[in-house]
C-alpha positions in Angstrom: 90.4 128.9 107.2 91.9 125.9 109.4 95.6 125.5 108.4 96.7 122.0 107.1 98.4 120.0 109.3 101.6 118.1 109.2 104.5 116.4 111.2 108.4 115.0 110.2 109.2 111.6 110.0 111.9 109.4 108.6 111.7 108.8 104.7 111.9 105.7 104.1 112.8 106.8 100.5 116.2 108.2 101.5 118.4 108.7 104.6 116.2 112.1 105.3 113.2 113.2 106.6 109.7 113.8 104.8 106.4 115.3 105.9 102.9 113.7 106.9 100.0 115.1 106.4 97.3 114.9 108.9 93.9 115.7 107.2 91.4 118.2 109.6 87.9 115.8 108.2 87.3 114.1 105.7 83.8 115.7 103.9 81.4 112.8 102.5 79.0 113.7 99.7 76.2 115.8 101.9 79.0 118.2 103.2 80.4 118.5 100.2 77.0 120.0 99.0 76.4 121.8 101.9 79.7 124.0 101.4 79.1 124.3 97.5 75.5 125.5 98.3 77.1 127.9 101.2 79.6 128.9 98.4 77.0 129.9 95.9 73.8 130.6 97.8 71.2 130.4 94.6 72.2 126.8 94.1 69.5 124.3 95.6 70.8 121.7 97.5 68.6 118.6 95.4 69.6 120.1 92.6 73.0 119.7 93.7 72.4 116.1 95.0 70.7 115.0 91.8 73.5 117.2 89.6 76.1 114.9 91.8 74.4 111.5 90.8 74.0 112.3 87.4 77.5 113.3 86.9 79.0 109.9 88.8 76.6 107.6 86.7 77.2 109.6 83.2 81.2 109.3 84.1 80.6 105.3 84.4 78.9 105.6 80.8 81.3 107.9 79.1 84.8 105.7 80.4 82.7 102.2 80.1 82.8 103.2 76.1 86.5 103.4 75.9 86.4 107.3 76.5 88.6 109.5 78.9 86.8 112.8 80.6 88.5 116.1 81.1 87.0 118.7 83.2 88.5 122.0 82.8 91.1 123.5 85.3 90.3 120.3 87.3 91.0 116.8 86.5 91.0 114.1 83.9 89.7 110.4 84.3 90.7 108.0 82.3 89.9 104.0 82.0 93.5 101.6 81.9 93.0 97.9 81.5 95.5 96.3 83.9 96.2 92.9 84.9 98.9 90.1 84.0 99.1 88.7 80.3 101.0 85.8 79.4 102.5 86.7 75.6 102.1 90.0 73.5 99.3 88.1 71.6 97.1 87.3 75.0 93.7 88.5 75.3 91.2 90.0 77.8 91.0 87.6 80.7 88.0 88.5 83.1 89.9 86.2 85.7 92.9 87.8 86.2 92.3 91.1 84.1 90.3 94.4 84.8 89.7 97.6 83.5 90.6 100.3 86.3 90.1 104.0 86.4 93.2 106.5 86.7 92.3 110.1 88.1 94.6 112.7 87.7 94.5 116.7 89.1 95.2 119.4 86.3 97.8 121.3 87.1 96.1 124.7 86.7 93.8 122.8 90.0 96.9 122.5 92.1 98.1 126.2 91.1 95.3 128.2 92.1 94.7 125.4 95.2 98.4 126.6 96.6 97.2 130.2 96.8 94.5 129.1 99.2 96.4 126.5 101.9 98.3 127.4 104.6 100.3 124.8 106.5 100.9 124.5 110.3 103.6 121.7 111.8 102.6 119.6 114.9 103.9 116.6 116.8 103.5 113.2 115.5 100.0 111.9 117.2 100.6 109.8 119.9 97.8 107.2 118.4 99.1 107.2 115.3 100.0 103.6 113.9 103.3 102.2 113.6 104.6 99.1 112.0 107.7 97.7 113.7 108.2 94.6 112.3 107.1 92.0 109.1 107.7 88.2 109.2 106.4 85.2 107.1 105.1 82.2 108.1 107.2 80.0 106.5 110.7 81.8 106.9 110.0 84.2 109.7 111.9 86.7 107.7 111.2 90.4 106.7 109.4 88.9 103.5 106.1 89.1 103.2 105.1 85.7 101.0 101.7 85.4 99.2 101.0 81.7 99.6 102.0 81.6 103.3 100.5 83.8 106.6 102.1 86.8 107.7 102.5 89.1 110.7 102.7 92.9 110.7 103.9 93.9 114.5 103.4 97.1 115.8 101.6 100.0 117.8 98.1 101.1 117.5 97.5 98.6 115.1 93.9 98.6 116.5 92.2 102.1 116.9 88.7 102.8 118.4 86.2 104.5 116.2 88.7 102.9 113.1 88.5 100.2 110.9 91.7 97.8 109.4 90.7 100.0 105.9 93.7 97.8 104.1 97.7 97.3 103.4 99.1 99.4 100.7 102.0 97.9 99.1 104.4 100.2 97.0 107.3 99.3 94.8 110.3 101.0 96.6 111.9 102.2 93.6 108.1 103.8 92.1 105.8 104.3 94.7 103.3 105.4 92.1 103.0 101.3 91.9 101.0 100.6 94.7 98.4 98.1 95.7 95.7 98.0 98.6 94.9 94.8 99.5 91.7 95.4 101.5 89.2 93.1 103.2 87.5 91.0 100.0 91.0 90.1 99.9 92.6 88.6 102.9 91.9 86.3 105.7 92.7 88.2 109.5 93.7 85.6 111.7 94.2 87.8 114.4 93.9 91.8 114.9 94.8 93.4 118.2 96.8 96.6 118.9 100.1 95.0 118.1 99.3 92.5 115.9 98.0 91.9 112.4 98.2 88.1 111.2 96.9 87.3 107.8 96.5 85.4 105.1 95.8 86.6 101.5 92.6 84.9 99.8 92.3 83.0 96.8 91.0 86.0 95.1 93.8 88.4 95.3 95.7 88.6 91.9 99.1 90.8 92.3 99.6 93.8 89.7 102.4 92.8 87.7 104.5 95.2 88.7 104.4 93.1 92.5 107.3 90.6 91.3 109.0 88.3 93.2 112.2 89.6 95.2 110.9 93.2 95.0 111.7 95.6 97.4 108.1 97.3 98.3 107.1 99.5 101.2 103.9 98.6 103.5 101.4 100.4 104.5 98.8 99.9 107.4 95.8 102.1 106.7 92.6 102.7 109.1 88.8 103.9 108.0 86.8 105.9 110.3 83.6 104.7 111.4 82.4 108.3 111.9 83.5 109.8 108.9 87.0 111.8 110.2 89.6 111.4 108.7 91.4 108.6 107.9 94.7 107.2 109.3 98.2 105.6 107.9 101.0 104.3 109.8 104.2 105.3 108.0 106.0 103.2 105.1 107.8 100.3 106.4 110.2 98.5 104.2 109.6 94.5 103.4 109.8 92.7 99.7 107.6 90.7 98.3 108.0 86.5 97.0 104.7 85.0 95.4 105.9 81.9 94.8 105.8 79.0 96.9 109.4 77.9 97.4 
C-alpha cells in the first residue's frame, strides 16, 4: 500500500511548524467501484453503480425532510440552515439564506482507518502554489475588501493540467469557519502565474461569521483537469472589510 505523503511548513496558526498533506490521486466514482468490486469480488460492478445513485438521490430525500443520516462506523450527514438574519424573529430568506449539508466522520471510521495508513515525509513540491502577498484596490493594503478588486501575488498561481478551483477563506481564530468563494462567485480580471486580480460578484453573500475587521487566512486552491489530485497553496494571513468605507 502507497504511504501517504507529507511535507513541513510554517503554521500560520502559531510560531511553529505544521504538516501538508499531499494526496497520491484523487479516485472519482468509477474507481471507487472498481476497488469496492476488487475488494469483494461477488459484487457486480452495475449493481454497484446503480447501489451508488440510489444512495446519493435517497440521501437528498431523507435531509430535504428535515432528517439527519447516520451510517454505522462511518459518518453522519446532517442538513444546517445557514445564512444572515436580521433579528431573533427573522425568517427564511431564499436571498440571502440556504440550507447546507454538514458531513462528519465517526470516530470508530478514523480508529480503524489509523491502523491501515502509513505516512512518508517529502520535500515541499517545487510547483506547489504560494501566496506572497494580498492588496485591495482601494487601500492597497493587506485587506481583502468585498466591494472593491483585489490582488493575490504569488508563485504558481497558474498550473498546467489545473484549474483556479476557488479561495478559501478561514476565520483565524476557528478555521472550522471557512468559506470557498469559487467561480459562480467572482469576476477574474486577470490570472497568470503570479497574479490573481478579482472582483467578487453580486451574488456572493458572506457567512456571518466573515465580519468586518476579522482576521481570516486565504487559501488558493487548484482542480485537476485529469482527475489527480488536487492542489492548495498554504494559509496566508489577510482580514476581511465588507463595507464600503
Amino acid at each position: 500500500m502507497e504511504p501517504l505523503k507529507y511535507y513541513i511548513t510554517e503554521s500560520p496558526l502559531s510560531n511553529g511548524f505544521m504538516a501538508k498533506t499531499i494526496v497520491n490521486n484523487t479516485f472519482d466514482e468509477s474507481d471507487f467501484i472498481n476497488r469496492m468490486c476488487i475488494n469483494e469480488s461477488t459484487l457486480d460492478r452495475d449493481v454497484v453503480k446503480k447501489v451508488m445513485r440510489t444512495l446519493i438521490s435517497t440521501a437528498g430525500e431523507v435531509l430535504a425532510e428535515g432528517n439527519s443520516i447516520s451510517i454505522s462506523e462511518f459518518l453522519r450527514i446532517t442538513p444546517v440552515v445557514k445564512g444572515h438574519f436580521d433579528s431573533i424573529s427573522g425568517g427564511f430568506d431564499s436571498s440571502r439564506n440556504y440550507v447546507g449539508v454538514t458531513c462528519t466522520v465517526l470516530q470508530t471510521f478514523v480508529k480503524d482507518f489509523q491502523k491501515l495508513v502509513s505516512v512518508e515525509k517529502t520535500e515541499k513540491p517545487s510547483n506547489m502554489p504560494q501566496i506572497l502577498y494580498i492588496e485591495n484596490n482601494k487601500t492597497k493594503d493587506n485587506i481583502m475588501r468585498l466591494p472593491y478588486a483585489n490582488r493575490i501575488f504569488g508563485i504558481n498561481m497558474e498550473l498546467g493540467g489545473y484549474n483556479l478551483g476557488g479561495i478559501k477563506l478561514m476565520d483565524s481564530s476557528n478555521i472550522a469557519n471557512s468559506t470557498t468563494i469559487t467561480g459562480d462567485y467572482m469576476e477574474i480580471l486577470k490570472h497568470s502565474s503570479k497574479e490573481l486580480y478579482f472582483n467578487f460578484s453580486r451574488d456572493f453573500t458572506p457567512p456571518d461569521w466573515l465580519t468586518d475587521n476579522l482576521e481570516i487566512y486565504v487559501q488558493l486552491r487548484f482542480e485537476s483537469t485529469e482527475g489527480s489530485a488536487s492542489k492548495e497553496s498554504d494559509m496566508f494571513e489577510s482580514s476581511w472589510i465588507s463595507a464600503k468605507v
